[in-house]
MDAnalysis code that builds the backbone (N, CA, C; Angstrom):
import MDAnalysis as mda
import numpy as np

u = mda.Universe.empty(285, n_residues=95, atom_resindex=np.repeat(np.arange(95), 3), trajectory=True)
u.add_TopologyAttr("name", ["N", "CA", "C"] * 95)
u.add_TopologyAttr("resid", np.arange(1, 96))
u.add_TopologyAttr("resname", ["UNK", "UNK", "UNK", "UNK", "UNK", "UNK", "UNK", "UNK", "UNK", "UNK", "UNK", "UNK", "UNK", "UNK", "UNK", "UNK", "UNK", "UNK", "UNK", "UNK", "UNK", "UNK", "UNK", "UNK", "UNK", "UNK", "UNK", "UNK", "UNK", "UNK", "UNK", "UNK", "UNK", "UNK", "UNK", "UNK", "UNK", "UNK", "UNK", "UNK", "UNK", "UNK", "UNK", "UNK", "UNK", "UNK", "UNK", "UNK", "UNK", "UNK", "UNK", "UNK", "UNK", "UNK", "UNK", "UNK", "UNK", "UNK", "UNK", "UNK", "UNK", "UNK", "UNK", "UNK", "UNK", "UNK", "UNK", "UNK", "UNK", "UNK", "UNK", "UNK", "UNK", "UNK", "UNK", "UNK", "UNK", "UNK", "UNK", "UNK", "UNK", "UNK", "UNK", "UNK", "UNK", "UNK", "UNK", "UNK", "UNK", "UNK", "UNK", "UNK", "UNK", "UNK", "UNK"])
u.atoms.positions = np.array([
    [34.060, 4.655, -37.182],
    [33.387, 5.893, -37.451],
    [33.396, 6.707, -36.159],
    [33.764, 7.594, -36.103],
    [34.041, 8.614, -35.152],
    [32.501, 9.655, -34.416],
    [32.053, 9.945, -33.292],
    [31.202, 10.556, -33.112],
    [30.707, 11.635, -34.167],
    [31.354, 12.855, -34.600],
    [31.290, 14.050, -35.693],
    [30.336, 13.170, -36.817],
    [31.477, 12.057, -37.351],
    [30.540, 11.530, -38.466],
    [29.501, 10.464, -38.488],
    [29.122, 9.807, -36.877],
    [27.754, 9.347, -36.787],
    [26.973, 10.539, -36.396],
    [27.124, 11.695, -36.032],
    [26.421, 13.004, -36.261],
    [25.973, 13.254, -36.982],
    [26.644, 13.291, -38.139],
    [26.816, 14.144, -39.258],
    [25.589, 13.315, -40.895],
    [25.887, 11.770, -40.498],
    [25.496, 11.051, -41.287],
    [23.680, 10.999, -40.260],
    [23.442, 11.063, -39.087],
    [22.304, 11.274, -38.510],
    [21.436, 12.315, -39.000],
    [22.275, 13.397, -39.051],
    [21.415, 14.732, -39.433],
    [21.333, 14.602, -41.199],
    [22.043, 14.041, -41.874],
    [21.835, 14.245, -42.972],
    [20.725, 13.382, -43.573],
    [20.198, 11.827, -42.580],
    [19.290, 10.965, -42.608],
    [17.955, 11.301, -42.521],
    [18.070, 12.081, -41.016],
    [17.488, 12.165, -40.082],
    [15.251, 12.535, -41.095],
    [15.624, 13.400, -42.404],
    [14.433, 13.829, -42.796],
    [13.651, 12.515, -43.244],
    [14.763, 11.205, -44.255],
    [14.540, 10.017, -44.600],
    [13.760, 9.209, -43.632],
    [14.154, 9.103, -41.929],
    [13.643, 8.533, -40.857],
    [12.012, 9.539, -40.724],
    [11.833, 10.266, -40.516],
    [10.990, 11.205, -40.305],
    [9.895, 10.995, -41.191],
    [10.098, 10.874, -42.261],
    [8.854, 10.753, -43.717],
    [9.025, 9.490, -43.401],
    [9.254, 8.272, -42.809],
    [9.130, 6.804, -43.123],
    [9.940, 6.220, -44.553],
    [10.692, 7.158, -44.885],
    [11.590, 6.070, -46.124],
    [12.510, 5.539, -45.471],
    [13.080, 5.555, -44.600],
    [13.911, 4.478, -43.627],
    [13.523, 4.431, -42.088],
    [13.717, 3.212, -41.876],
    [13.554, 2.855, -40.285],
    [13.916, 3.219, -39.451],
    [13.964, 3.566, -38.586],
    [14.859, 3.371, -37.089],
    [16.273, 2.849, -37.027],
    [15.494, 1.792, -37.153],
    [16.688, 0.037, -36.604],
    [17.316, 0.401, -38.144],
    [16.768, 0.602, -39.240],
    [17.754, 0.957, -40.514],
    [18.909, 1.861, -40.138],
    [18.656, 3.052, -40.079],
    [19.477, 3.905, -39.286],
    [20.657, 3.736, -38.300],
    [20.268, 2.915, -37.630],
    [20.878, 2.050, -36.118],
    [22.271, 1.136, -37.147],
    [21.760, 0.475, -38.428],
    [22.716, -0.235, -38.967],
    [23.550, 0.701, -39.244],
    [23.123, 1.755, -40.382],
    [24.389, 2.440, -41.030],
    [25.078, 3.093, -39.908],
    [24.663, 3.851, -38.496],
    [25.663, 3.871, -37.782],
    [26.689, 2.901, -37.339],
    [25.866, 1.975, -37.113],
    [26.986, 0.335, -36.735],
    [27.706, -0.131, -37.777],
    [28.160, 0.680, -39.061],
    [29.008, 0.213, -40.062],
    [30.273, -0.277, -39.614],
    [30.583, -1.153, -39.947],
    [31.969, -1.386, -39.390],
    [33.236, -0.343, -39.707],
    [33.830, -0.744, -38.093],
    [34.637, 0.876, -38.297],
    [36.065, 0.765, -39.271],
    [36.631, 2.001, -39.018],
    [37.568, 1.824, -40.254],
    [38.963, 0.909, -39.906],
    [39.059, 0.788, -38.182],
    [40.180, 0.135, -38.202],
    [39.855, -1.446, -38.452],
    [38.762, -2.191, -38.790],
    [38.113, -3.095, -38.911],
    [37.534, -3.858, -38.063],
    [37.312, -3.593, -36.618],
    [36.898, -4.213, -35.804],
    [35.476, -4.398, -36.028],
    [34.515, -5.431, -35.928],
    [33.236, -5.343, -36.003],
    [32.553, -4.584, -35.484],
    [31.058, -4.144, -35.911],
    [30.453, -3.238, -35.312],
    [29.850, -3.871, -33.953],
    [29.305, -2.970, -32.540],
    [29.047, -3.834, -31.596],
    [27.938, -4.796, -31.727],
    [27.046, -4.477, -32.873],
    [25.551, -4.944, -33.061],
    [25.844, -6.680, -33.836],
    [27.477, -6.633, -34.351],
    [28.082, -7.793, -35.351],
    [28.472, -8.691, -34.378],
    [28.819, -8.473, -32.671],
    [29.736, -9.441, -31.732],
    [28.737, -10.432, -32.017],
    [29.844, -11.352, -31.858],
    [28.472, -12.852, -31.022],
    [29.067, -12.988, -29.668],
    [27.810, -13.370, -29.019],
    [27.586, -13.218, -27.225],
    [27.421, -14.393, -26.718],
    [27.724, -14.766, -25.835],
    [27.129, -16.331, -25.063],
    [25.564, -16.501, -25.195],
    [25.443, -17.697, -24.613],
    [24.020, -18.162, -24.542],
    [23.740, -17.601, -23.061],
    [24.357, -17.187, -22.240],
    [24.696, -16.490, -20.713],
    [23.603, -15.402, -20.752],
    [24.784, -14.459, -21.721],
    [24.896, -12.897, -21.894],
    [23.167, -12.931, -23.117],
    [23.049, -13.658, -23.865],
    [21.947, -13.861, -24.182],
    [20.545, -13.825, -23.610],
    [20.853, -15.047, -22.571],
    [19.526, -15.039, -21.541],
    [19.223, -14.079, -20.740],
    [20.659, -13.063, -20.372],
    [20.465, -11.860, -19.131],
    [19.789, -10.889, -20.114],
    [20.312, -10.798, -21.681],
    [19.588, -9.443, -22.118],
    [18.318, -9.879, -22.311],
    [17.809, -10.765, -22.953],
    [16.252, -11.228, -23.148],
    [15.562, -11.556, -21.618],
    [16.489, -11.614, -20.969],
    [15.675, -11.784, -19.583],
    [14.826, -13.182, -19.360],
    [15.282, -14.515, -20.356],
    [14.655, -15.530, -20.600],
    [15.744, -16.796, -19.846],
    [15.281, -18.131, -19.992],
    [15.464, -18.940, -19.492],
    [16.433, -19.701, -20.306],
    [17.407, -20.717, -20.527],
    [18.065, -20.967, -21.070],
    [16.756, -21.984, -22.146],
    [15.826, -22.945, -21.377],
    [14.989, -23.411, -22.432],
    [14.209, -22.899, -23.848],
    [13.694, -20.967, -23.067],
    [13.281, -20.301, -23.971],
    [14.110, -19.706, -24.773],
    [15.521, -19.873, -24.934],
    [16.334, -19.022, -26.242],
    [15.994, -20.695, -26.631],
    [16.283, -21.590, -26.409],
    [16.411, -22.985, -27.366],
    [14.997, -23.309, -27.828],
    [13.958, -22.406, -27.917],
    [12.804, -22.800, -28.220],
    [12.501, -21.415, -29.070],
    [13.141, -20.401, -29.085],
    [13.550, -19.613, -29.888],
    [14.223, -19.825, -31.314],
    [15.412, -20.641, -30.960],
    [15.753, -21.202, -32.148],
    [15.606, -22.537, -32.671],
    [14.936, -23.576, -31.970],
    [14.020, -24.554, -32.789],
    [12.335, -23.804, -33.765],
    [11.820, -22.561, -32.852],
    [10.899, -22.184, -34.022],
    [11.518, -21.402, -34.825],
    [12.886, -20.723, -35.480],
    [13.495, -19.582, -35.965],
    [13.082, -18.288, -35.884],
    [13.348, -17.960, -34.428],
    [13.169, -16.562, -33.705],
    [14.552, -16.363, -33.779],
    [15.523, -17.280, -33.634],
    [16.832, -17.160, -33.334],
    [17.670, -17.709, -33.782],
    [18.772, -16.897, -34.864],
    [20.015, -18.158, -35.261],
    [21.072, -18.218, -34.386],
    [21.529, -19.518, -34.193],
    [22.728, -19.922, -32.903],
    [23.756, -20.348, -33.904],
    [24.588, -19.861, -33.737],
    [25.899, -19.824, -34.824],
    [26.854, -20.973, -33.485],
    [26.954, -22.406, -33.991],
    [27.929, -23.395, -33.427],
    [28.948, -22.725, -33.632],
    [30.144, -22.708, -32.823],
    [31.578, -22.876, -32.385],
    [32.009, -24.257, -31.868],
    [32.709, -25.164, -32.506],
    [33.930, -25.698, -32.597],
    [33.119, -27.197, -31.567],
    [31.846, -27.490, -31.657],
    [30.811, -28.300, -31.284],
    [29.498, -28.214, -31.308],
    [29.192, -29.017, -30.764],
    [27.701, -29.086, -30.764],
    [27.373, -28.748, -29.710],
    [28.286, -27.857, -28.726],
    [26.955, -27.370, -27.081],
    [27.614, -26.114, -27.134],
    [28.877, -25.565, -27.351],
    [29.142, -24.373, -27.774],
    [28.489, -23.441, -28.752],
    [27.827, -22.381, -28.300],
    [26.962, -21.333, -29.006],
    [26.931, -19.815, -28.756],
    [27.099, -19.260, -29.816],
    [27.152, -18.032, -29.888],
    [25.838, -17.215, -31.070],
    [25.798, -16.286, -30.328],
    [24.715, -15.451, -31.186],
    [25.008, -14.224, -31.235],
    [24.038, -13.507, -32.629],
    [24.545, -11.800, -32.940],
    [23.899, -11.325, -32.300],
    [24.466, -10.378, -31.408],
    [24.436, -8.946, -30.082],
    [22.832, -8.991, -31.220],
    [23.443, -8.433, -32.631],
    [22.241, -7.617, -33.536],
    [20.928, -8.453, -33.371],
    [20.762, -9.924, -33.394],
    [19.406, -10.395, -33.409],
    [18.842, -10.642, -32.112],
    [19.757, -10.538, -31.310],
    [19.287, -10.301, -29.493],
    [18.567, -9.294, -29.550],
    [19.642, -8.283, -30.202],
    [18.732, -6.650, -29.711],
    [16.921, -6.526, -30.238],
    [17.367, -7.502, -31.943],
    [16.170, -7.565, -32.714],
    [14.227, -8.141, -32.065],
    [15.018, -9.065, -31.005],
    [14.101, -10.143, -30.369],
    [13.393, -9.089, -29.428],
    [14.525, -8.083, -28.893],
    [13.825, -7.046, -27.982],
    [12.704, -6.190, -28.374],
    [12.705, -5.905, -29.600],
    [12.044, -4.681, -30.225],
    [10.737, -5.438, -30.574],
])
């Protein structure tokens, strides 16, 4: 989706956000639609457990105590110590 038409689809929202019939972070999705050449949206990447701890600003114990209470799903890759998570529920943990 091209700047013009996350514009365009903003302003045409924008009264929906305003009266409370949609969210914010609602909003935030339909811009992050995945784009047309199909690459995921940035909010869809999965990130290290690294890049994880620098954005939450937490400890490697507290994301794993995150997702033993389900604050956080850790999507395994190809073992059991390899982990990746969605950019989107990082950002979510922030808010």
């Amino acid at each position: 989706m091209n700047p013009t038409e996350q514009k365009l689809i903003r302003q045409t929202l924008k009264g929906f956000v305003d009266n409370g019939v949609i969210s914010e972070s609602t909003m935030k999705q339909i811009e992050n639609i995945k784009q047309e050449d199909g690459k995921p949206a940035k909010s869809d990447e999965l990130i290290t457990r690294k890049e994880a701890m620098g954005i939450l600003k937490v400890s490697q114990q507290t994301l794993i105590n995150y997702q033993k209470y389900g604050k956080l799903k850790a999507h395994k890759i190809a073992g059991v110590h390899l982990v990746r998570y969605r950019r989107s529920d990082i950002e979510d943990l922030c808010r």
